[in-house]
MDTraj code that builds the backbone (N, CA, C; nanometers):
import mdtraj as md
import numpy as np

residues = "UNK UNK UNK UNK UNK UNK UNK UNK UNK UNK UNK UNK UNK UNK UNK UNK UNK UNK UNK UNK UNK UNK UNK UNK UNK UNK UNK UNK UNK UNK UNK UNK UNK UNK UNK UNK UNK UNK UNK UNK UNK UNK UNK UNK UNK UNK UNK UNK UNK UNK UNK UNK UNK UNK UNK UNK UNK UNK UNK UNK UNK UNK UNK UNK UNK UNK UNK UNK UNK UNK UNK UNK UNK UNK UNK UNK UNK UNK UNK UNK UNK".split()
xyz = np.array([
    [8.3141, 7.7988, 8.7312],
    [8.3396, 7.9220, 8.6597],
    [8.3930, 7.8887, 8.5208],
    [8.3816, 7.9949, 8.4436],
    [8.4211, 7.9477, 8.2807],
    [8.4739, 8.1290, 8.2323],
    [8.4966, 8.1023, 8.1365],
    [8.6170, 8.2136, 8.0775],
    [8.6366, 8.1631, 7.9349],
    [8.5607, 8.2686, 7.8416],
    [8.6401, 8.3158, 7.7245],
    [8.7821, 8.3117, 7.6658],
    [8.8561, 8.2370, 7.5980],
    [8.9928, 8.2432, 7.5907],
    [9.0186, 8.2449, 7.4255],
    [9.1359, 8.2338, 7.4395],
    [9.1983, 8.2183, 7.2773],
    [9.3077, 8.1475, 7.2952],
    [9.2953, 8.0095, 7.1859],
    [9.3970, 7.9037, 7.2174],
    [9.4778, 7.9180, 7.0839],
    [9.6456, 7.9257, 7.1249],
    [9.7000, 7.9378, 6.9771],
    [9.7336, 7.8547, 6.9307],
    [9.7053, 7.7284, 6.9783],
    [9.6980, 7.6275, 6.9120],
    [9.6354, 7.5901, 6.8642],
    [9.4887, 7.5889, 6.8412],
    [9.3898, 7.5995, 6.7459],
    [9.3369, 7.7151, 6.6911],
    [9.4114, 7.8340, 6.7130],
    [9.3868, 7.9526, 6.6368],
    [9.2046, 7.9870, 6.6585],
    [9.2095, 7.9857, 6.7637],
    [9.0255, 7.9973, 6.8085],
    [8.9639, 7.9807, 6.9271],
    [8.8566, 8.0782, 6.9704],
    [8.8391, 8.1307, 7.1174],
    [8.7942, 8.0067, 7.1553],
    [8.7986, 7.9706, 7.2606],
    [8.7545, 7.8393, 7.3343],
    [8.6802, 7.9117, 7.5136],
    [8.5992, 7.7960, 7.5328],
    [8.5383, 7.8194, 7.6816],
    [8.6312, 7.7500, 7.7967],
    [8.6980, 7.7943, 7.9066],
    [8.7808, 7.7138, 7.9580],
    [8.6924, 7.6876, 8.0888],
    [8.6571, 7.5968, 8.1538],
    [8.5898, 7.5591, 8.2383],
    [8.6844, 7.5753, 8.3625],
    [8.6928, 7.6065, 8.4155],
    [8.7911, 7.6288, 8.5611],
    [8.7822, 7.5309, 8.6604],
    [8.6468, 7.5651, 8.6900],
    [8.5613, 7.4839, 8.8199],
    [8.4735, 7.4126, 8.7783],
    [8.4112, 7.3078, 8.7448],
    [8.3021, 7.2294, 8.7740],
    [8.2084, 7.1738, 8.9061],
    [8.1890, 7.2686, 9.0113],
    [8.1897, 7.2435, 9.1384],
    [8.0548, 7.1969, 9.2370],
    [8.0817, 7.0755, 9.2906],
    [7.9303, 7.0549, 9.3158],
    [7.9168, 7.0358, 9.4754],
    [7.9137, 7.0906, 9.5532],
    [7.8889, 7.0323, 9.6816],
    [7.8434, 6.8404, 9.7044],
    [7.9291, 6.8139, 9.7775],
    [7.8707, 6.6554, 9.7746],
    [7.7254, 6.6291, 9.7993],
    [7.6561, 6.6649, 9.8334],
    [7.5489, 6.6621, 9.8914],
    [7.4043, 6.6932, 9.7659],
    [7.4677, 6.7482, 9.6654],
    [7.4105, 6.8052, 9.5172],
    [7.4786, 6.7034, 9.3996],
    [7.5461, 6.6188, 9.4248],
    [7.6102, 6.5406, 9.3432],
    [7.5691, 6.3992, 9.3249],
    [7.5445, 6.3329, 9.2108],
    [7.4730, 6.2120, 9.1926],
    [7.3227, 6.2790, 9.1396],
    [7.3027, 6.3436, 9.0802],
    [7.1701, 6.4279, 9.0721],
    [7.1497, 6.4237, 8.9006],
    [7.2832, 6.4594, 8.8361],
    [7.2613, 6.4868, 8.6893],
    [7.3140, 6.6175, 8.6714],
    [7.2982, 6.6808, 8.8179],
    [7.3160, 6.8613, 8.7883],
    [7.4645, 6.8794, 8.7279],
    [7.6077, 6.8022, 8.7436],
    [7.6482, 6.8132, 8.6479],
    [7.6537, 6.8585, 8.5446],
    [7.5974, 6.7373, 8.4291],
    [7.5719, 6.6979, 8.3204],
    [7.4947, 6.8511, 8.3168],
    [7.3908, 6.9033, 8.3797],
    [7.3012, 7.0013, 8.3127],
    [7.3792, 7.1224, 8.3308],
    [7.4396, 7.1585, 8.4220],
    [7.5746, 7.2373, 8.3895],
    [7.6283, 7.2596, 8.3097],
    [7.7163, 7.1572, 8.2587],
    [7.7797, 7.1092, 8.1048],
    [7.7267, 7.1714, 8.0121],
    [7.5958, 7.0959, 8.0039],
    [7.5184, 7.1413, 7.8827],
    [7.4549, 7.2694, 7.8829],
    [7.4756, 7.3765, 7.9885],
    [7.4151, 7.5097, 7.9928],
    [7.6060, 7.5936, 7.9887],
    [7.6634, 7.5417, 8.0048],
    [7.8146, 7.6197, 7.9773],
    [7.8226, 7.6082, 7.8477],
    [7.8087, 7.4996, 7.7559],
    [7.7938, 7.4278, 7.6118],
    [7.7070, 7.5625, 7.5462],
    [7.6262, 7.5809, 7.6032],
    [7.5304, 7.6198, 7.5287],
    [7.5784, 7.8132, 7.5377],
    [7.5973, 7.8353, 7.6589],
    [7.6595, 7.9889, 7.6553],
    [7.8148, 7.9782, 7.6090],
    [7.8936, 7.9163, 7.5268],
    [8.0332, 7.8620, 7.4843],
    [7.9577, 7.9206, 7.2860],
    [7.8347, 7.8437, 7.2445],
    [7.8303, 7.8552, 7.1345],
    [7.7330, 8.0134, 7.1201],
    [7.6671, 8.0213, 7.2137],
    [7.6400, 8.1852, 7.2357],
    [7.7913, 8.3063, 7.2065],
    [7.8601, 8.2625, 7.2473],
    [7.9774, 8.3892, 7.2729],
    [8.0650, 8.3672, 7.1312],
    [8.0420, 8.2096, 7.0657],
    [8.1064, 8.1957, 6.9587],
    [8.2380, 8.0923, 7.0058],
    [8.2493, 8.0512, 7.0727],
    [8.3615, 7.9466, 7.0779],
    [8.3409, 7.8440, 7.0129],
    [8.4590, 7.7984, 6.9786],
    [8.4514, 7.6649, 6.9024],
    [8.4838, 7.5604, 6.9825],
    [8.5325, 7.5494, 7.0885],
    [8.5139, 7.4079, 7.1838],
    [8.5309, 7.4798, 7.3044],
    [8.5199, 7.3500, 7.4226],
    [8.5228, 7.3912, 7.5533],
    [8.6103, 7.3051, 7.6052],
    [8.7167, 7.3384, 7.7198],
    [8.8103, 7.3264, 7.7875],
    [8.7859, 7.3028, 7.9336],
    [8.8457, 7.1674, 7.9815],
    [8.8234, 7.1360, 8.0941],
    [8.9580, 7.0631, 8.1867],
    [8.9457, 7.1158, 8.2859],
    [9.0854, 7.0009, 8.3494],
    [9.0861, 6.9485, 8.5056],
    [9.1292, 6.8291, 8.5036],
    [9.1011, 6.8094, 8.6427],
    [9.2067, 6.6861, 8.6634],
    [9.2059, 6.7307, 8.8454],
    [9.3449, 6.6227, 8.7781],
    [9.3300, 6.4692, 8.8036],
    [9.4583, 6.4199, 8.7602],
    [9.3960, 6.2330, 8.7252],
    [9.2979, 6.2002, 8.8203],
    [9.3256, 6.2066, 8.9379],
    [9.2919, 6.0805, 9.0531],
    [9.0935, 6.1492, 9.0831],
    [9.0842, 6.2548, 9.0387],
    [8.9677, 6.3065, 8.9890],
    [8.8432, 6.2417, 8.9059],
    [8.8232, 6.1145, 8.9445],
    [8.7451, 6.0054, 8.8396],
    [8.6214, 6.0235, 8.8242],
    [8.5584, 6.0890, 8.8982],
    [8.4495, 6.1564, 8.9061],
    [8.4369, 6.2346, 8.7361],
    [8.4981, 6.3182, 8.7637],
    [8.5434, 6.4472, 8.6844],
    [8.5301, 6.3816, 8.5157],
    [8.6452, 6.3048, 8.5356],
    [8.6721, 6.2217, 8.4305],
    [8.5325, 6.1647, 8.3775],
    [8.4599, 6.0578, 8.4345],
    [8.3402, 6.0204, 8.3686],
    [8.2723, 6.1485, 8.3144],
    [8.2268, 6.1939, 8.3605],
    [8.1349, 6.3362, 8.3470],
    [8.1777, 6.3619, 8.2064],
    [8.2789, 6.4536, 8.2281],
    [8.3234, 6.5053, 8.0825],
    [8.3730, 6.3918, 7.9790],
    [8.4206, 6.3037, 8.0046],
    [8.4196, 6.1692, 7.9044],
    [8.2548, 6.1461, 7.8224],
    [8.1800, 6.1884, 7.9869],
    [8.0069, 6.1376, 7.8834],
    [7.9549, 6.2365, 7.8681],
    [7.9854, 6.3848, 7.8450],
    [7.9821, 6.4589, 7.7915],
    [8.0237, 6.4922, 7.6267],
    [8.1076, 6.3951, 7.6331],
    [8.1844, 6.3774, 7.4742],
    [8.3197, 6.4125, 7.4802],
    [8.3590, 6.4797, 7.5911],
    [8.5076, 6.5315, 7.5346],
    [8.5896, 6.4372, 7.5222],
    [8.6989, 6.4747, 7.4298],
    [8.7811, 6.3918, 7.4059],
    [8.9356, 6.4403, 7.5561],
    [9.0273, 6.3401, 7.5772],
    [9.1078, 6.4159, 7.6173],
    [9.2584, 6.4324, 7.5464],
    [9.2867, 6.5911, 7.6239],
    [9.4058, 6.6247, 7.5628],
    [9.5475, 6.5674, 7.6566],
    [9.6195, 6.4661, 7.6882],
    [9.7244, 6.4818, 7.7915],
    [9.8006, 6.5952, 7.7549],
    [9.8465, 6.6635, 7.8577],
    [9.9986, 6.7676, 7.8698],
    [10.0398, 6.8208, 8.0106],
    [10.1751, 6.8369, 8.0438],
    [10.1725, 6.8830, 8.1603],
    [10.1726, 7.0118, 8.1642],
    [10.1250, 7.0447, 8.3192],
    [10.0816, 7.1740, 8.3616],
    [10.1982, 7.2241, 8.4658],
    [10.2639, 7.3563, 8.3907],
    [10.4252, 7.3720, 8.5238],
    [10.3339, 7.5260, 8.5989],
    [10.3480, 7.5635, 8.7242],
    [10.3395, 7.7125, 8.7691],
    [10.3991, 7.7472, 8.8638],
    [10.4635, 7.8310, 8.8916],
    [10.5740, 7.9168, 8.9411],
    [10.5142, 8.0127, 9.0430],
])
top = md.Topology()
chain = top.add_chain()
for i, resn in enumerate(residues, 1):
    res = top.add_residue(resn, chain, resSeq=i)
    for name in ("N", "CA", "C"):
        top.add_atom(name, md.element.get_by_symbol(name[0]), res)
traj = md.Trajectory(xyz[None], top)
């Protein structure tokens, strides 16, 4: 799932990726990557200026993907109540 946002730290709507979710069984395929690049592509449709992703460390999977996707990463911690 993905979502429209506004980050005030870059003063500009961004795509936040929520889920990246693949059943194991659909994974190792690329479908990923073509995911990515069809969220990418409805991100510059709606007008965002980057896209937002998070997953957590031990998530290495995750990590390659969006690493070879291009993103850069942001560290920060995440508190919720």
């Amino acid at each position: 799932t993905f979502t429209l946002e506004f980050s005030t730290w870059d003063a500009a709507e961004f795509v936040h990726v929520d889920c990246l979710y693949l059943r194991p069984g659909a994974r190792n395929r690329s479908l990923g990557w073509q995911l990515g690049k069809r969220i990418a592509s409805e991100a510059l449709a709606l007008g965002a200026r980057h896209m937002q992703f998070q997953t957590p460390p031990f998530n290495e999977a995750a990590i390659r993907i969006y690493s070879a996707m291009g993103a850069r990463r942001k560290d920060k911690v995440r508190f919720y109540a």
